[in-house]
C-alpha positions in Angstrom: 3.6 -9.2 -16.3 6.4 -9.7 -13.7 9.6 -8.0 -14.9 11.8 -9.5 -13.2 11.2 -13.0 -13.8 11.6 -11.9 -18.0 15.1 -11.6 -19.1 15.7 -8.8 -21.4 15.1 -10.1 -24.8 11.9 -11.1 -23.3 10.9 -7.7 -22.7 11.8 -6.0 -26.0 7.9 -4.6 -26.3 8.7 -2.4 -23.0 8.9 0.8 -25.3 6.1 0.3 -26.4 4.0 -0.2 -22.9 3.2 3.5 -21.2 2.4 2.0 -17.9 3.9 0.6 -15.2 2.9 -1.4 -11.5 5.2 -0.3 -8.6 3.9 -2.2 -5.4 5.0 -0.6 -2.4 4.9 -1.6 1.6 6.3 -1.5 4.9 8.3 -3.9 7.4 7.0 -3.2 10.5 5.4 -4.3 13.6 1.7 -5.5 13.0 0.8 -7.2 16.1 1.5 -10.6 17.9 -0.8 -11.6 15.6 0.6 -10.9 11.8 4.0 -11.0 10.1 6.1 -7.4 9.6 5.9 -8.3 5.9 1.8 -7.6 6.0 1.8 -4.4 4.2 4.1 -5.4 1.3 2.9 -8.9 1.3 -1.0 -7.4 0.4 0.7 -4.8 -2.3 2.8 -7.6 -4.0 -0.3 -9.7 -4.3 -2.9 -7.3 -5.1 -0.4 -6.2 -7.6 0.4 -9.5 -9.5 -2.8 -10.2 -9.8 -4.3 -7.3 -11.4 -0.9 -6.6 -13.6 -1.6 -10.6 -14.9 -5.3 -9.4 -15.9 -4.4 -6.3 -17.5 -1.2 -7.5 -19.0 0.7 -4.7 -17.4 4.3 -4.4 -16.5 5.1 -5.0 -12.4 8.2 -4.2 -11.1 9.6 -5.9 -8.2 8.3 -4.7 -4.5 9.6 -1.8 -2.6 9.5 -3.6 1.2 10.6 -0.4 3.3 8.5 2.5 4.0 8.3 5.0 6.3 8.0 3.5 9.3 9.5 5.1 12.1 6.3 5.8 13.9 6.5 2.0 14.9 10.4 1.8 15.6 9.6 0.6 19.3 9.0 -3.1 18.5 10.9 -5.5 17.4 12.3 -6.0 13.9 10.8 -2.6 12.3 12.4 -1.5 9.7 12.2 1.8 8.2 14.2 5.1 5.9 13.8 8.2 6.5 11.3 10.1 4.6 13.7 12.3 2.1 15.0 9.1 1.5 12.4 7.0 0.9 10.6 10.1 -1.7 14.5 10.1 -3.6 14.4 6.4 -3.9 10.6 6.4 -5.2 11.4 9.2 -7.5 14.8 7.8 -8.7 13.2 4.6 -9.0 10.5 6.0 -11.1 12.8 7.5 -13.3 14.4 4.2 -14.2 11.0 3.4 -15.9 10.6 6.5 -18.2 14.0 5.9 -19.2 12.2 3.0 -20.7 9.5 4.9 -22.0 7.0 4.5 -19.3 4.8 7.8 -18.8 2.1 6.5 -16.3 2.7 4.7 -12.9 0.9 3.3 -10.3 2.1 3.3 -7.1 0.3 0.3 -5.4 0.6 0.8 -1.3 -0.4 -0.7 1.1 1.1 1.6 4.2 -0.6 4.9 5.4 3.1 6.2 6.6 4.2 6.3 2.5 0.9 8.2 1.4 1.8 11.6 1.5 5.5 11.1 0.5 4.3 9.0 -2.4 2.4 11.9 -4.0 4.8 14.3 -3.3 7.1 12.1 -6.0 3.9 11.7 -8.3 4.0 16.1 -8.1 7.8 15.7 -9.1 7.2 13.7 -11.7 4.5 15.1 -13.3 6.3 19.0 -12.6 9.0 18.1 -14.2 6.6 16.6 -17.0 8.0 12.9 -17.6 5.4 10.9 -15.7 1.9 10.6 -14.2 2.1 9.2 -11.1 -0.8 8.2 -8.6 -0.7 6.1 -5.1 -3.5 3.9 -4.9 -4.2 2.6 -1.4 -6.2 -0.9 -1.6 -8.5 -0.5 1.2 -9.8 3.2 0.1 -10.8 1.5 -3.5 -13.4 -0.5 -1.5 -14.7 1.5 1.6 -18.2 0.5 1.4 -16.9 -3.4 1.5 -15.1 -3.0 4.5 -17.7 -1.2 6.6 -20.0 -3.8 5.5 -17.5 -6.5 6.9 -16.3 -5.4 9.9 -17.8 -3.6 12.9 -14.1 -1.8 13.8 -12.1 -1.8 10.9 -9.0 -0.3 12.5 -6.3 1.2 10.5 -3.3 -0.9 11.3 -3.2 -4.4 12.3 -6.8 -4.3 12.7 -9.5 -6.9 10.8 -9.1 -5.9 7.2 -5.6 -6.2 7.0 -6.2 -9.8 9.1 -8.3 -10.9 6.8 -6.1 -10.1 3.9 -3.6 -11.9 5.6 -5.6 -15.2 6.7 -6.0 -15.3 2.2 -2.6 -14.7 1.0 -0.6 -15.7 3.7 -2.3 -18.1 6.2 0.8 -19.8 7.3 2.1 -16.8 8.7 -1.2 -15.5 10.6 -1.1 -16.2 14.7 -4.9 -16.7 14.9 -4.7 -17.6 19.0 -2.8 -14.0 19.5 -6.2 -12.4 18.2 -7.7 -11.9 21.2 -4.8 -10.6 22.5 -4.1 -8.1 20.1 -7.3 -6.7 21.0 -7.3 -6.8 24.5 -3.8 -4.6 24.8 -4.4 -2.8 22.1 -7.0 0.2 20.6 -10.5 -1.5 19.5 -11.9 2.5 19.5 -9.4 4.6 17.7 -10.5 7.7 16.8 -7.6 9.8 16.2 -10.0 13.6 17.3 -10.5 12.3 20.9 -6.7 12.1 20.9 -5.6 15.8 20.9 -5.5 18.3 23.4 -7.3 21.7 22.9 -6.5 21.0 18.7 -3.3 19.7 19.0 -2.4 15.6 18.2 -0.3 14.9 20.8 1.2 11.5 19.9 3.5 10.3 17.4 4.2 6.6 17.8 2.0 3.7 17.7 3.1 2.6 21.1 1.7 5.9 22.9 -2.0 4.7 22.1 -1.8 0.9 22.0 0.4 -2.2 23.9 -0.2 -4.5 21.1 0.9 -2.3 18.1 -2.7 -2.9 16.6 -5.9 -0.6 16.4 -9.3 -2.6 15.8 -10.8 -6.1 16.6 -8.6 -8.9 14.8 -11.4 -11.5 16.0 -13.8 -10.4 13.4 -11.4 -11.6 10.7 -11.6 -14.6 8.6 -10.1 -16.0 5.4 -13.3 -15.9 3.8 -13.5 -11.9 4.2 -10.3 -11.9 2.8 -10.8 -13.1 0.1 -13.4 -10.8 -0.5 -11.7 -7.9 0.3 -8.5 -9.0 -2.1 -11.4 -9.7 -5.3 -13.0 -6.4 -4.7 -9.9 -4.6 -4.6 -7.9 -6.1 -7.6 -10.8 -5.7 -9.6 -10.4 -1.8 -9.0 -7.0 -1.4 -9.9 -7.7 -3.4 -13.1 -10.1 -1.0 -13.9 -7.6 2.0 -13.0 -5.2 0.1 -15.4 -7.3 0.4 -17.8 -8.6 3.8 -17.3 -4.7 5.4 -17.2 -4.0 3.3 -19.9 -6.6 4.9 -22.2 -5.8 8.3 -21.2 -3.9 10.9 -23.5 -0.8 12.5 -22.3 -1.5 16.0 -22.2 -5.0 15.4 -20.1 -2.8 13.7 -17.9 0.4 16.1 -17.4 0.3 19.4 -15.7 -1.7 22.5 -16.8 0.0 25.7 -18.4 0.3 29.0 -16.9 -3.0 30.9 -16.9 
């Protein structure tokens, strides 16, 4: 259930609902070959559709991440990260205000992982939610070794693929060769340090395109693989938080 398309009458059972959808993104570069909206375009859609089987509330799509990594090409946007974990958290709070206890934060951009638990540890510290990230393409690993020789973690084939389903107009489909000729096929991020130490920060200092992985393996089809497989596991996460109790779910005491 979409909550911002309800008006407020319409949402009077919202007290009585423990758990809430928060799809969360990026705008950023993605190649010649894909729109800056990919990441938030996949965690909006993943996220409607699962919310409308579950019948869970889904609030509206947080499109800027942390991003600065990719700041080089054109149109990025991005917040700095104590900004971006004050926002989440703020933003959180507006939902337990409303008697929310549980939240899912559905991503869809590596760069807000780490900040994204960090306001799940707030939350549940401070003892008014449980909140988890859940990153589409970990929920189905086995799937998208199975379809893809090179899956690449940004721009690459899975995030292609997902594209060519939800999006198709906005997918550059003669820029895929491209993208993989000037940018990383191979990434493997241990053969990029130097006596233990990661040496880069930016996209740009391992790849021309923006992108990591071959985007000519990629088709519509395998997308809409990929987006079945993955909805179908956050439905059932839905439906696991939901039956949890509270206390199994909230921090432990003080040995």
């Amino acid at each position: 259930m979409y909550l911002a398309d309800r008006t407020w009458p319409e949402l009077d059972d919202i007290e009585e609902r423990s758990l809430a959808v928060v799809p969360v993104g990026s705008t950023e570069q993605h190649g010649p070959h894909l729109p800056l909206a990919t990441d938030h375009l996949i965690a909006e859609s993943l996220a409607h559709e699962a919310t409308d089987r579950a019948d869970v509330l889904c609030t509206p799509t947080v499109k800027i991440g942390v991003s600065p990594h990719h700041r080089q090409f054109n149109g990025t946007m991005w917040v700095d990260p104590p900004a971006f974990r004050d926002y989440m958290e703020s933003l959180a709070r507006n939902l337990t205000y409303h008697g929310i206890d549980r939240i899912v934060f559905v991503n869809a951009h590596g760069g807000n992982v780490s900040h994204l638990r960090e306001v799940g540890r707030r939350l549940r510290d401070a003892g008014d939610a449980f909140a988890i990230e859940w990153m589409w393409n970990d929920s189905i690993p086995e799937l998208v070794d199975e379809l893809f020789a090179t899956n690449g973690p940004h721009g690459g084939p899975k995030e292609t693929a997902m594209i060519q389903h939800i999006a198709p107009d906005l997918v550059h489909e003669e820029e895929f060769e491209t993208a993989r000729d000037d940018g990383l096929v191979e990434f493997d991020e241990g053969g990029m340090t130097v006596h233990g130490a990661r040496t880069f920060y930016d996209s740009i200092d391992n790849t021309d395109s923006g992108v990591l992985g071959d985007q000519t393996d990629a088709t519509a089809e395998k997308g809409a693989q990929l987006f079945e497989a993955a909805a179908d596991q956050l439905v059932q996460l839905l439906d696991w938080l939901a039956d949890q109790p509270r206390d199994a779910l909230m921090a432990k005491p003080h040995v």
